[in-house]
C-alpha positions in Angstrom: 42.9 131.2 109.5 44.5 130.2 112.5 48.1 129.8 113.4 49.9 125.8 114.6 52.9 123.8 115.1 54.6 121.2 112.9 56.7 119.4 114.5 59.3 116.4 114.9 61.4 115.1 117.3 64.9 112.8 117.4 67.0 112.2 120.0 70.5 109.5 119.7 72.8 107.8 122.3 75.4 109.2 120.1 78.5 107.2 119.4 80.5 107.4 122.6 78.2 107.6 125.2 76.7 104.5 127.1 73.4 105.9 127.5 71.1 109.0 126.7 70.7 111.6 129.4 68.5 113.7 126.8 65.2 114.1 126.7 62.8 115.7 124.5 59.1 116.7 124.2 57.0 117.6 121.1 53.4 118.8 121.1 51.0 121.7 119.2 51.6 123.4 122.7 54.9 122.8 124.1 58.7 122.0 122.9 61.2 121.0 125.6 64.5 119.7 125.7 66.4 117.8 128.4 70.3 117.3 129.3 70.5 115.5 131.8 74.0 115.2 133.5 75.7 113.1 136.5 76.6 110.0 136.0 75.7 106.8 136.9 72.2 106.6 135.3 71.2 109.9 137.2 71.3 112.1 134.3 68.5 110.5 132.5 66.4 110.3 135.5 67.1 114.2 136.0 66.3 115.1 132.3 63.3 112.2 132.3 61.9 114.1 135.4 62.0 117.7 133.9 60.1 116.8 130.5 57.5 114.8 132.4 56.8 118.2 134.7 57.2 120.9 132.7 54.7 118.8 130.3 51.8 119.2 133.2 51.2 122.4 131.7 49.5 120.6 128.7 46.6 119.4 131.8 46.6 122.6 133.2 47.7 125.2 130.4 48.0 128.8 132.4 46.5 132.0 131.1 47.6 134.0 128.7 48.8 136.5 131.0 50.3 134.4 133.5 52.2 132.1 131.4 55.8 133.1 132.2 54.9 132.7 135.9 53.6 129.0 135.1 56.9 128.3 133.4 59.0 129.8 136.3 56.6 127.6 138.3 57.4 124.9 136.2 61.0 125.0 137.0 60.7 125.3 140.7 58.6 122.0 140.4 61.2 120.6 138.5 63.7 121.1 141.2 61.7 119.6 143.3 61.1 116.5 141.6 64.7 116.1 141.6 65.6 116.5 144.6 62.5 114.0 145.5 64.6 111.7 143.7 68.1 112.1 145.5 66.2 112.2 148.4 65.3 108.4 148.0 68.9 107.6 146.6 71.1 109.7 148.0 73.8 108.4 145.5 72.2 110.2 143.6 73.4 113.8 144.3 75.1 115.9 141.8 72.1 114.9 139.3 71.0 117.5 137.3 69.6 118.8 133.9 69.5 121.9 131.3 65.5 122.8 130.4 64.7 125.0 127.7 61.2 125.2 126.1 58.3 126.8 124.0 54.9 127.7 125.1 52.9 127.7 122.4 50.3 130.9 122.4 48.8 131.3 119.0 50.3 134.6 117.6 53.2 134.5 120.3 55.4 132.6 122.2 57.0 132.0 125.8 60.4 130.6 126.2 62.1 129.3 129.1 65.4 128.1 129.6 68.5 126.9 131.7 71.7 125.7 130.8 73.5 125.1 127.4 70.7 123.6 125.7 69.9 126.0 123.2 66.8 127.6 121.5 67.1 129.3 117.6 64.8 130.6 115.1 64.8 130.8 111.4 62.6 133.6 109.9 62.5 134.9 106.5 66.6 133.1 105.7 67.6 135.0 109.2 69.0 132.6 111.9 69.1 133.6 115.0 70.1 132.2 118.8 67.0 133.0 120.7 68.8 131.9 124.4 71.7 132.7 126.1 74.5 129.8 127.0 74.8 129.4 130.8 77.9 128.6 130.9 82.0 129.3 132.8 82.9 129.7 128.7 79.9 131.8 127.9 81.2 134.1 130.8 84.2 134.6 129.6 82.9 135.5 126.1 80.6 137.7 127.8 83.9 139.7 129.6 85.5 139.5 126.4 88.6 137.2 127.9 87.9 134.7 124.9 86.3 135.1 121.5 83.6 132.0 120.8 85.9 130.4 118.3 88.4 129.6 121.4 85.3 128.6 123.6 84.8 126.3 121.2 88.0 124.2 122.1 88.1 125.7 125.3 88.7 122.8 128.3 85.8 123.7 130.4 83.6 124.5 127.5 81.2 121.8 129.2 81.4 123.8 132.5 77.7 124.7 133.3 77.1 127.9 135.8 73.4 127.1 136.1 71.3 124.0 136.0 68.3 122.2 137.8 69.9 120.3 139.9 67.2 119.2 143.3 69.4 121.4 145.7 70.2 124.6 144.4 67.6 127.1 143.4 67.5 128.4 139.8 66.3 131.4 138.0 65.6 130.7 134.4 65.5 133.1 131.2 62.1 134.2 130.2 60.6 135.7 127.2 58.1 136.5 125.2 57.9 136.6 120.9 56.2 137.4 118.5 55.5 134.2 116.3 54.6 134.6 112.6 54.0 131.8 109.5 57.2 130.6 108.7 58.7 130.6 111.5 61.0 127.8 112.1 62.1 126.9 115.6 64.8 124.5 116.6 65.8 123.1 120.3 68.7 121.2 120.3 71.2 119.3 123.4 74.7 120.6 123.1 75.5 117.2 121.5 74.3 118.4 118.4 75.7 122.4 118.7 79.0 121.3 120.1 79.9 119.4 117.0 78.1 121.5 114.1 78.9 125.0 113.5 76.1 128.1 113.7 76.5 128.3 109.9 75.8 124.3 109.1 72.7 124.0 111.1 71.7 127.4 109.5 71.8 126.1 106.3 70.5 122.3 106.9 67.5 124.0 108.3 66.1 126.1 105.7 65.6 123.1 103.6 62.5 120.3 103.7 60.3 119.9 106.4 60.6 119.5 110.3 61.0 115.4 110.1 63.5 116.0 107.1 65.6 118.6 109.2 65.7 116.5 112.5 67.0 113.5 110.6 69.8 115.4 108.4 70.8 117.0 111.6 70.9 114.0 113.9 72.9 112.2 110.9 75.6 115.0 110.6 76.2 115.0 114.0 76.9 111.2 113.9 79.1 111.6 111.1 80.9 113.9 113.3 81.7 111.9 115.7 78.9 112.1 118.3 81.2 112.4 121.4 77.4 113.3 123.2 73.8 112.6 123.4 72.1 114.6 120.1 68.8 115.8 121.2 66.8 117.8 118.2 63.1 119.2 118.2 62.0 121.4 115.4 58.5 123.5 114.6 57.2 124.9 112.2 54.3 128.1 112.3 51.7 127.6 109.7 48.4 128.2 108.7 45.7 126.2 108.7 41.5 126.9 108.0 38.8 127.5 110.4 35.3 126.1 109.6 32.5 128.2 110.5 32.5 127.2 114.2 35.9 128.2 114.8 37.0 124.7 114.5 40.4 124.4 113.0 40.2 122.2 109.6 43.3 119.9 110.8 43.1 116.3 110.2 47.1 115.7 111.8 47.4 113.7 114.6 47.8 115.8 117.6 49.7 113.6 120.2 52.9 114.7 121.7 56.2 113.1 120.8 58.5 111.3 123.5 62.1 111.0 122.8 65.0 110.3 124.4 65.6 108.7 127.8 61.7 110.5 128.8 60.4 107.8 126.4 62.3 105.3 127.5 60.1 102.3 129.8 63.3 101.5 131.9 63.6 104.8 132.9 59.5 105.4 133.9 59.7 102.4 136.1 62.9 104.1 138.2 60.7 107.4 138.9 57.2 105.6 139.9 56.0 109.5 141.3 56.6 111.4 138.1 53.1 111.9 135.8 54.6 110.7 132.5 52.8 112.4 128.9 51.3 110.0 127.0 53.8 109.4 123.4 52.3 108.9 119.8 55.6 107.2 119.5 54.2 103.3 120.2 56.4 100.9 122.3 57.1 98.0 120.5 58.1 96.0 123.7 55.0 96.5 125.4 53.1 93.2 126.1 49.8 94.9 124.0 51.7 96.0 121.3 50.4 93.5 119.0 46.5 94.4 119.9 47.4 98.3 119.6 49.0 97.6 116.3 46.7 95.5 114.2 43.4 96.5 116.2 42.5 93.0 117.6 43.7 90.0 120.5 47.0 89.1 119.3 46.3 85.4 118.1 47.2 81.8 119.6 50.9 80.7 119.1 51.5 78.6 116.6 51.5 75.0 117.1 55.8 73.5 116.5 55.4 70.7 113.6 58.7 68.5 112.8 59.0 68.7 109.4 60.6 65.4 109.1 57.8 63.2 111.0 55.1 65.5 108.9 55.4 65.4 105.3 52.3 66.3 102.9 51.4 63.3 100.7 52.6 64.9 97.3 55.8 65.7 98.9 56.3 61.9 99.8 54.9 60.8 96.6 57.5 63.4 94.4 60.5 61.7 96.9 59.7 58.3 95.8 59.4 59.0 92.1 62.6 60.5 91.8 65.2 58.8 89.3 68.9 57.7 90.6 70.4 60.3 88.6 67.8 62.8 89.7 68.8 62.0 93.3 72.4 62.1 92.2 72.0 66.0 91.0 70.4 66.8 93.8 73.7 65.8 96.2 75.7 67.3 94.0 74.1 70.4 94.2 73.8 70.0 98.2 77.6 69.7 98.2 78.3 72.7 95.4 76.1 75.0 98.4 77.8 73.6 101.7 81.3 74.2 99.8 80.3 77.8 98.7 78.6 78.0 102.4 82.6 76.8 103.8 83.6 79.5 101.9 81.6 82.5 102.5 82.1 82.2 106.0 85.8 81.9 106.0 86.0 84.8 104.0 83.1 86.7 106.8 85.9 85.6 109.6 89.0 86.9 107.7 86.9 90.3 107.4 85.7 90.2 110.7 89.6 89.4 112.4 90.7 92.6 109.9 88.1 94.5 111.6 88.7 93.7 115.1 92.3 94.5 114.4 91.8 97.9 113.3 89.4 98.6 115.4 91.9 97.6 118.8 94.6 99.8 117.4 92.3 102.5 116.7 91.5 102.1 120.7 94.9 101.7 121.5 95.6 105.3 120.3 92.8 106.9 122.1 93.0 108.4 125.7 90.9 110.1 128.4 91.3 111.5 131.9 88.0 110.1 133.8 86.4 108.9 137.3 87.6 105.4 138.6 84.6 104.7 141.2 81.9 106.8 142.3 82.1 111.0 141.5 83.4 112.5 144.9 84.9 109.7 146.4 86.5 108.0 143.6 90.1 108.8 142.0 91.2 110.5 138.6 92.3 107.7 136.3 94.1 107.8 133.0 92.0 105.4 130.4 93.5 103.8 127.3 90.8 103.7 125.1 87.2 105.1 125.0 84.1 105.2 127.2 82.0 102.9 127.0 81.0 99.4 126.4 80.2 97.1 123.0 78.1 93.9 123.6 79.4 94.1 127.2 82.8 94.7 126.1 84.5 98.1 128.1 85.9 99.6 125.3 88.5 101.2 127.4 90.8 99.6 130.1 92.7 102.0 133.3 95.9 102.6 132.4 97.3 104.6 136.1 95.1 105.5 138.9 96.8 108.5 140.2 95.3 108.2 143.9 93.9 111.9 143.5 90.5 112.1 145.1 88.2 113.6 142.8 86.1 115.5 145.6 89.4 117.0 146.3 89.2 118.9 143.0 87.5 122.6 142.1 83.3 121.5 141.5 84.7 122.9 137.7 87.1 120.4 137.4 84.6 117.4 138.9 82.4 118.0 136.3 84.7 117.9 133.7 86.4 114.7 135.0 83.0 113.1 135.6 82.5 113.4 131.3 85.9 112.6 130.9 88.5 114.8 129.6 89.4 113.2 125.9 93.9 113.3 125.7 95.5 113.3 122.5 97.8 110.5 123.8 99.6 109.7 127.2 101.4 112.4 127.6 99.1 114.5 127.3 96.8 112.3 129.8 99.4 112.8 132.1 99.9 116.9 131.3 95.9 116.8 132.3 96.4 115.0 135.3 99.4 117.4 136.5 97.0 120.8 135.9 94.3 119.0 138.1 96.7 117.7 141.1 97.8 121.9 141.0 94.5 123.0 141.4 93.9 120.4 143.9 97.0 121.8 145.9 95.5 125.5 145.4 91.9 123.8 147.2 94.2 123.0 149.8 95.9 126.1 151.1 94.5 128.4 153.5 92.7 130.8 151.4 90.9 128.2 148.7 89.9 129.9 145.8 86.6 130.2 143.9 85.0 126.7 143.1 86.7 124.9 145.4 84.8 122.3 148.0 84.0 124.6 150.8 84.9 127.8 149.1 83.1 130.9 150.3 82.8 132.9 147.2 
């Protein structure tokens, strides 16, 4: 008997983000995922780049012994993909991304991660965190300052201390476990710890299998609310035959899974250097989909006939023997349609002018402190509304742009303001902005503390 991986893979936009910056990665050797972060589209580029390295270890899979080096390895070259990237759009700086992962070993296995995406394990109805949050929050918890119920609503809960980022060098957590059969192993974004609690995803995965899990997980979280991406990968151990060759007896497909803005074809065509994993997920857009999908040449288009020039002989013959009064029902019947037609669609606009009014005072009510330009050089705004767009709609509108530069503010504090700060309404948008013009005063004076542009620490 031999021991695998069963696995499956989700990742969502969410509900109030405008795009995914998370990626994830799915394979019988390696589970990975991305959160990218940044702004601007660089996020998914980031998290897009750091699947597609770390992945490279499925070409070249390290020895046994040396495999917490290759990951280390893996990490440095993920860094340097990055900053590859900024170095052709300098725009581009501040990109970066969380990376944690699992490398597969048979009996064991190596994890490596950075950031706040998170790694658990469920063995035997024990559930377990298997990596440690890097994060300002996780700090204080650490120092016992604040106990993790108040980092959960804490302001700079979001506040990462380390992440890839092209620039800076990193120093990931490594590890090494014992894996046994029945194991159950789950990487997830914060988008999906952030909104459920340690006990729900607990209990949601002990039950069904690893597709089963991924989709009630992903679904809770949007019935939460989504605020972020929702990235999930789950494996399971088990154990499968040997023939008498060694072979494994394993008729599953073995072809990695792609999710999340690594999948994504927009996103491969922005980073034309990065080696992308091939995806059992297919791409419907592609031009060969059609041959790929039914095994053949997709077939000639089909000729345009005007049905009123071309009419079958029957048909014409069946027109001409009609009656008066069978012609007579037949209008009669057209008109009884078009009138229940009129009215369907009068009654689809009254529900859709209900809807659009609820939905503008629900928007009307909500408000966020966020970036009006580009991060660094642009200006803390107050929004009335949400982020983001529907149909090419902004869902949001500025409501004061205070003048403060947001480069002017603690690197903390441009993080936060770069995701938006979420107000409970304008006063409160307005206490927000107030906290961030003092600690843009404190950057200013002669001894600038901790975090501040330029701060020596």
């Amino acid at each position: 008997m031999s021991l695998q991986l069963r696995y499956a893979a989700r990742s969502d936009v969410g509900l109030i983000r405008r795009g995914n910056e998370d990626s994830g990665y799915a394979s019988p050797r390696l589970l990975l995922v991305a959160d990218g972060m940044g702004g601007h589209a660089a996020g998914e580029l980031a998290s897009a780049s750091a699947v597609a390295t770390v992945a490279n270890l499925e070409a070249s899979p390290p020895e046994v012994n040396d495999v917490l080096g290759a990951l280390a390895d893996a990490i440095e070259d993920v860094g340097l993909a990055i900053g590859g990237v900024i170095a052709a759009d300098p725009e581009l700086t501040g990109m970066g991304t969380t990376v944690t992962g699992i490398y597969w070993l048979g009996d064991r296995i190596a994890l490596v991660h950075v950031g706040d995406s998170r790694a658990y394990l469920l063995r035997e109805n024990n559930f377990v965190q298997l990596t440690h949050d890097h994060t300002y929050v996780q700090s204080l918890i650490d120092g016992g300052s604040i106990s993790p119920d108040d980092a959960a609503i804490h302001p700079k809960r979001s506040l990462l201390m380390r992440a890839v980022d092209g620039i800076n060098p990193v120093e990931p957590d490594l590890s090494m476990r014992e894996a046994r059969v029945g194991d159950r192993y789950l990487l997830c974004s914060d988008g999906l710890s952030g909104v459920l609690s340690f006990a729900e995803i607990a209990e949601i995965l002990a039950q069904g299998d690893p597709t089963g899990c991924v989709t009630a997980l992903v679904d809770l979280a949007l019935e939460r609310g989504a605020p972020d991406n929702v990235t999930v990968v789950i494996a399971d151990v088990v154990e499968v035959p040997e023939l008498a060759d060694g072979v494994i007896d394993d008729d599953e497909p073995v072809m990695p899974v792609v999710v999340g803005a690594a999948g994504e074809p927009r996103v491969r065509l922005r980073l034309p250097n990065v080696r992308f994993p091939d995806d059992a997920q297919r791409d419907p857009d592609r031009p060969d989909a059609l041959t790929r999908l039914v095994g053949g040449p997709p077939t000639a288009p089909l000729a345009l006939i005007d049905s009123d020039l071309v009419v079958p002989a029957a048909e014409r013959a069946y027109r001409e023997s009609l009656t008066d009064t069978a012609k007579a029902g037949q209008r009669q019947r057209r008109r009884r349609t078009v009138l229940i037609s009129v009215i369907a669609i009068f009654l689809v606009l009254g529900a859709i002018g209900s809807g659009l009014f609820i939905a503008r005072t629900w928007l009307g009510s909500q408000w966020y402190v966020s970036v009006h330009g580009n991060p660094g050089t642009g200006t803390v705004a107050i929004y009335n509304g949400v982020p983001g767009t529907l149909v090419g709609v902004p869902l949001s509108a500025i409501s004061t742009d205070t003048g403060l530069i947001v480069g002017s503010l603690p690197l903390f504090d441009q993080e936060l303001v770069s995701k938006g700060i979420p107000a409970g309404d304008s006063t409160d948008a307005e206490r927000i902005v107030f906290e961030l013009q003092s600690r843009a005063a404190s950057c200013r004076s002669l001894t600038p503390p901790n975090g501040c542009p330029g701060a020596t620490s």
